[in-house]
N, C-alpha and C positions, 0 to 999 in steps of 0.2 A: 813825801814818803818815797824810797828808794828802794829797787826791791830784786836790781839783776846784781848778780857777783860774777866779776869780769872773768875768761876762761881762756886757754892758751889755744890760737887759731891753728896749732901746729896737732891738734886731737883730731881724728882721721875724723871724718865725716859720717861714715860709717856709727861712728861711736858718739859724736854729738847730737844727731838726729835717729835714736834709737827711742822709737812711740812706746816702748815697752819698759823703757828705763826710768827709774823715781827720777833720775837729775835730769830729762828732758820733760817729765810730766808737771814736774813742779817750779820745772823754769826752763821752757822753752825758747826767752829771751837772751839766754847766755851759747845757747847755740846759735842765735840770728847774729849777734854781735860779734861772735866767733869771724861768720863767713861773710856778712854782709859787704863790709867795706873791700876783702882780700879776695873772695870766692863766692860770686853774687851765685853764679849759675853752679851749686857744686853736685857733681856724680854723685848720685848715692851706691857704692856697690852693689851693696846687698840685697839691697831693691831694682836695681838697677831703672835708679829716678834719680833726678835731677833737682835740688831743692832751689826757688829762686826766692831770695831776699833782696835784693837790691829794688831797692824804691823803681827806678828805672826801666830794672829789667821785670819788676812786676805789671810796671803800666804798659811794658810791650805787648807783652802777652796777653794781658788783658783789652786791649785794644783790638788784636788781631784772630777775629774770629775763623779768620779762611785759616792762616797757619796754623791756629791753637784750638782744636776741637775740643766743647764741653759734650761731646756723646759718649764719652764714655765715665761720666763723671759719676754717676750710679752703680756702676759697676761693681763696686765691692775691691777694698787692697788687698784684700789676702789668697790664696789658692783655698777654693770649696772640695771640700770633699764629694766623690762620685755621687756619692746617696743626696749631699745636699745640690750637686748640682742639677741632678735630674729635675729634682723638685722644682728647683728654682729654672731650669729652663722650660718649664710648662707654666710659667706662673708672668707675671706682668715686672718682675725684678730688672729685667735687662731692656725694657722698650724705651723709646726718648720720651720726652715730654716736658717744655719748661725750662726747666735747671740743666738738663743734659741733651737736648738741641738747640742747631744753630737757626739763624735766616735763613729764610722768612718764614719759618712755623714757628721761632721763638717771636717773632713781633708782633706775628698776629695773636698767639697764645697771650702775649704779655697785656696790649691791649685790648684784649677783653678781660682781665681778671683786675688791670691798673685800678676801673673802676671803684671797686671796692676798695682802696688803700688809698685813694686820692683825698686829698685835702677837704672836700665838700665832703666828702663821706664821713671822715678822721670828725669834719667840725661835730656831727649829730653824733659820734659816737661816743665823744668824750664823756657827758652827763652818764652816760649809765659804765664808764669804764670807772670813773673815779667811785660810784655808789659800789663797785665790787670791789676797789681798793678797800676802802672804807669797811663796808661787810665782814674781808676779814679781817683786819684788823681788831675789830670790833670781837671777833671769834675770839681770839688768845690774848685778847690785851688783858683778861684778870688774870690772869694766870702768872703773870711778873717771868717766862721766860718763853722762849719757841725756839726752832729752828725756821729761821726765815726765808731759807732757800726753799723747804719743805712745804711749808704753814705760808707763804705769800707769795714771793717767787715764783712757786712753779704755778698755784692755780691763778693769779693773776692774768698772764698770758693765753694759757691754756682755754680757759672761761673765754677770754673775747674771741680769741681765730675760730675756736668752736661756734660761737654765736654767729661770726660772720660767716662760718662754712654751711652751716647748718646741723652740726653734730649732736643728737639728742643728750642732755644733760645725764641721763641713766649711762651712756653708752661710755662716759667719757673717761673714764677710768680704765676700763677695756682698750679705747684705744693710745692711753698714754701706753700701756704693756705692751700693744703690738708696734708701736713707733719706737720703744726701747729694743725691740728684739731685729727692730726693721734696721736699725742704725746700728747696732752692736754687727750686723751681719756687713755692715760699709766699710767702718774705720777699726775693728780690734780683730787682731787669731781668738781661736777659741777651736775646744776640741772637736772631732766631727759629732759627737753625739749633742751638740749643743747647737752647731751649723744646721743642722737636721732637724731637730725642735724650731731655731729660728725660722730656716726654711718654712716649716710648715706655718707657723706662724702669722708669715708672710702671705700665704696662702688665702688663709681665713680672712688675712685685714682686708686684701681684696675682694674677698667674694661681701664683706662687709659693707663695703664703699658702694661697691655696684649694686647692691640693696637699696643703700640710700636712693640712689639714683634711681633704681626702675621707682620706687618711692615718690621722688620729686616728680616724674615724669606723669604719674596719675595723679598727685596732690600737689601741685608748683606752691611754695611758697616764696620769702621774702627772703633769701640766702644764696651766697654762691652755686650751691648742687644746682639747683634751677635753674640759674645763668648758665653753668655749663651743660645740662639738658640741653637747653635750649638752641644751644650754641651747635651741640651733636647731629641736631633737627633740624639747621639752616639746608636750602639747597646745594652750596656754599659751605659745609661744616667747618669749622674752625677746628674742632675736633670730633675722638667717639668717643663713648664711654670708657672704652680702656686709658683712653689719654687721660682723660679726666683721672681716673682712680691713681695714674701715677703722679701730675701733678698736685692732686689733694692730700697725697702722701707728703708730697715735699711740702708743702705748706702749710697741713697740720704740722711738721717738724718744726719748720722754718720759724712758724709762726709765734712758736712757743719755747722750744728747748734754745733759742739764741737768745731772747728775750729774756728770759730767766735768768739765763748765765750773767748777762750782761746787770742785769739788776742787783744780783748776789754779787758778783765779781767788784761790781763799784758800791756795795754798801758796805765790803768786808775791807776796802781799800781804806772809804770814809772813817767807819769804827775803827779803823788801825791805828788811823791818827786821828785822835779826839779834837786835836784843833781846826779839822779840818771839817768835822760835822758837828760842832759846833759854829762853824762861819755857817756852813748851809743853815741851821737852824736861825740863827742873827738874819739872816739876807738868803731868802726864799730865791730870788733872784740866781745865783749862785748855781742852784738846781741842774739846769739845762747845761751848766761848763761843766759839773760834777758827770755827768752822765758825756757828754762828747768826750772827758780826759778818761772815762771807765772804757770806750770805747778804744781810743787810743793806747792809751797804758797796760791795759789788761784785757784782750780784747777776746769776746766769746766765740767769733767764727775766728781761727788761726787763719788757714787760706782753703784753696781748691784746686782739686787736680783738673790738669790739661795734656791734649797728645798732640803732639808735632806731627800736622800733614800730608810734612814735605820735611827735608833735608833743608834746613835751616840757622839762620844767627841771632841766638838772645847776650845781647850785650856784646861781648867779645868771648862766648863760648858759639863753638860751631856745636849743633844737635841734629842727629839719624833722623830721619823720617820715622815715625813711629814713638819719636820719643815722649815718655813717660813722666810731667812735672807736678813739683806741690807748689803749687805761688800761694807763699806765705806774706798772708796780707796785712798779719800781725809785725811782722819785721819793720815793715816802713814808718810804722806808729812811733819804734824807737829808734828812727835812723837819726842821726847825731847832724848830719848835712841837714836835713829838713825841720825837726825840731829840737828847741832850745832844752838842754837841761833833761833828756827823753826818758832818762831812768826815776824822774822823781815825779809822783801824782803833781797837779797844783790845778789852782782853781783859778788862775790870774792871766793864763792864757790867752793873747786877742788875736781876732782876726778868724780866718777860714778855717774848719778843722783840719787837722795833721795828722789826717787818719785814712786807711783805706779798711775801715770798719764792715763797712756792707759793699766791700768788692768797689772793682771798676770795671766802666765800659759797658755793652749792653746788658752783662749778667749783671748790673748794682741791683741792691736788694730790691723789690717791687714794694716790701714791707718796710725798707728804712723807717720811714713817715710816720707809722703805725709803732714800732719799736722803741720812735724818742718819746712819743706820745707817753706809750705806755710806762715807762722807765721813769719818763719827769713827774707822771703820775704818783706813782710808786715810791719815791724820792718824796715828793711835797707830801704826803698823806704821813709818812712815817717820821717825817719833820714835826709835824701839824700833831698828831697823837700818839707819838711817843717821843717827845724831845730825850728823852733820859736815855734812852737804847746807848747799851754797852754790849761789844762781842764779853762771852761768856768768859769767864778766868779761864787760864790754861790753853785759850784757844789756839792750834796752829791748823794754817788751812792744808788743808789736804785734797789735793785735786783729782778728778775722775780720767782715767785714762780716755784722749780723744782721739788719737791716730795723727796725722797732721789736719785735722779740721775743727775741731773741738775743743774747748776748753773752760772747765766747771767745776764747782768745789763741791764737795762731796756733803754735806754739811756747814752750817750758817749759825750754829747756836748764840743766842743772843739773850739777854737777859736786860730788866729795867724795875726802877722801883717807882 
């Protein structure tokens, strides 16, 4: 399945990587293709950012934490309006923690949360991840149709980082709302009366978190909030509360709204081409290359932004000190040099994956592990009890504006007899 339509490298840059336009929302790929091979490192004017695609000059930067700062990576792309920045500079929006600092508070943060996403952990988790695949499915499967981004997709994920955070099952719809209003205020404009809403928004999820937490701290149980209690409480802290609240921010995101995409993203791929889940169905097996080429091919985090140090060189573009980048990590997935054939899904793929899916370098995801888990989960189950699933007639996918980090279809409807 084949799905970029090639584009003239000679369209200003400006206008190829425009987050607000249908022809980079719904194919972002023909803008990587565009500048990858001619204009890895390109100016973006209007933004005055730098987009890198080149496979290469991705892994530079990704590699080089002194030159390429992730502190500012939370920050928000757009200019806030006065009212919404007040808000938000009394509020925990702009502190590091995690995903947007470097060494050694990112290694020591990293290694205490690794915990939970490691392998030994992943092995006890899986019996009760598949029983909630299962569950819902079990939910809509009389009903001969859903939307399965909606109805599986999204609580899938959501359900287990929840569990491993500790997030009360009441609360948890609550907090998908304010993790939608916390992200819309990252990667999209929006007018200030909406910045303002989000702002405060933002507000409340913290003061939310930090509930939890004085919570764990008199009641510890068996969940992350308490690891990180605990963690606040060393003589030694690894962090304090407020770190906590912004790392658990990123990780309720992380742990959920990429997973999702990535499940939708590769099951709208498979139903697109019936021959193609139909093999999965024949040979289970299959499963795990379906989900690494969903990864590759279609990939739900695009990249992340980075600022130059110092006055420096990516590839053969000299960059200002201060400079402003999107390393798009989606782009390497279709570089033509690295992989065979990059524009068509297949499931025939060997070897190592041809993807920089969950990043590179120290920031690679801490959740990869947790992500295929979930995904291969999610894949075999709908194998298993719904072989028939067919995208709905008339379907065309329509994707959710993501900024340059995002990428999700807005709807999944599926239908089966």
């Amino acid at each position: 399945m084949s799905t970029t339509n090639p584009v003239s490298s000679e369209i200003p840059v400006e206008k190829l990587f425009d987050p607000q336009a249908e022809s980079f929302i719904e194919c972002p790929h023909a803008a990587f293709a565009a500048t990858r091979g001619t204009n890895p490192v390109a100016h973006h004017a209007d933004l005055d950012e730098w987009i890198v695609t080149g496979k290469a000059e991705i892994e530079q930067v990704q590699r080089d934490h002194e030159r390429f700062t992730s502190r500012y990576n939370l920050d928000g792309s757009y200019p806030f309006s006065p009212e919404a920045q007040a808000v938000l500079d009394g509020s925990l929006f702009f502190r590091v923690a995690l995903y947007n600092v470097d060494p050694p508070e990112h290694t020591r943060f990293r290694t205490l949360i690794g915990e939970y996403f490691s392998p030994r952990t992943l092995r006890t988790l899986e019996p009760s991840i598949r029983r909630t695949a299962r569950r819902l499915v079990e939910g809509f499967s009389a009903a001969g149709r859903a939307d399965l981004l909606q109805e599986f997709a999204y609580p899938l994920p959501m359900t287990v980082i929840c569990d491993i955070i500790g997030i009360p099952p009441e609360d948890r719809d609550q907090v998908k709302a304010w993790n939608n209003e916390w992200l819309a205020l990252q990667v999209v404009p929006m007018p200030p009366e909406q910045q303002l809403h989000c702002a405060n928004s933002v507000v409340a999820y913290e003061q939310y978190v930090l509930g939890l937490l004085r919570d764990r701290r008199r009641e510890p149980a068996d969940d992350l909030l308490t690891a990180l209690v605990n963690a606040a409480d060393e003589e030694n802290p690894v962090c304090e509360d407020e770190d906590a609240v912004v790392a658990l921010r990123v990780m309720i995101a992380a742990g959920h709204e990429t997973t999702t995409n990535l499940i939708a993203n590769t099951m709208s791929h498979l139903l697109g081409d019936r021959q193609l889940w139909e093999s999965v169905i024949e040979d289970r097996g299959l499963v795990a290359a379906a989900v690494e080429e969903g990864l590759r091919f279609d990939s739900s985090v695009q990249g992340a932004p980075r600022v130059a140090t110092e006055a420096t060189t990516v590839g053969a573009t000299d960059l200002p000190e201060g400079a402003r980048m999107r390393v798009m990590f989606a782009a390497a997935g279709r570089d033509p040099e690295w992989v065979e054939d990059p524009d068509t899904f297949r499931l025939d793929r060997q070897g190592p994956p041809r993807h920089l899916g969950f990043g590179y370098g120290i920031h690679f995801c801490v959740g990869a592990s947790l992500a295929r888990l979930e995904s291969r989960i999610a894949l075999e189950t709908l194998a298993e009890m719904l072989p028939r699933l067919r995208l709905e007639d008339g379907f065309e996918p329509r994707h959710l504006p993501g900024g340059f980090v995002f990428r999700g279809l807005a709807a999944l409807p599926v239908v089966w007899s």
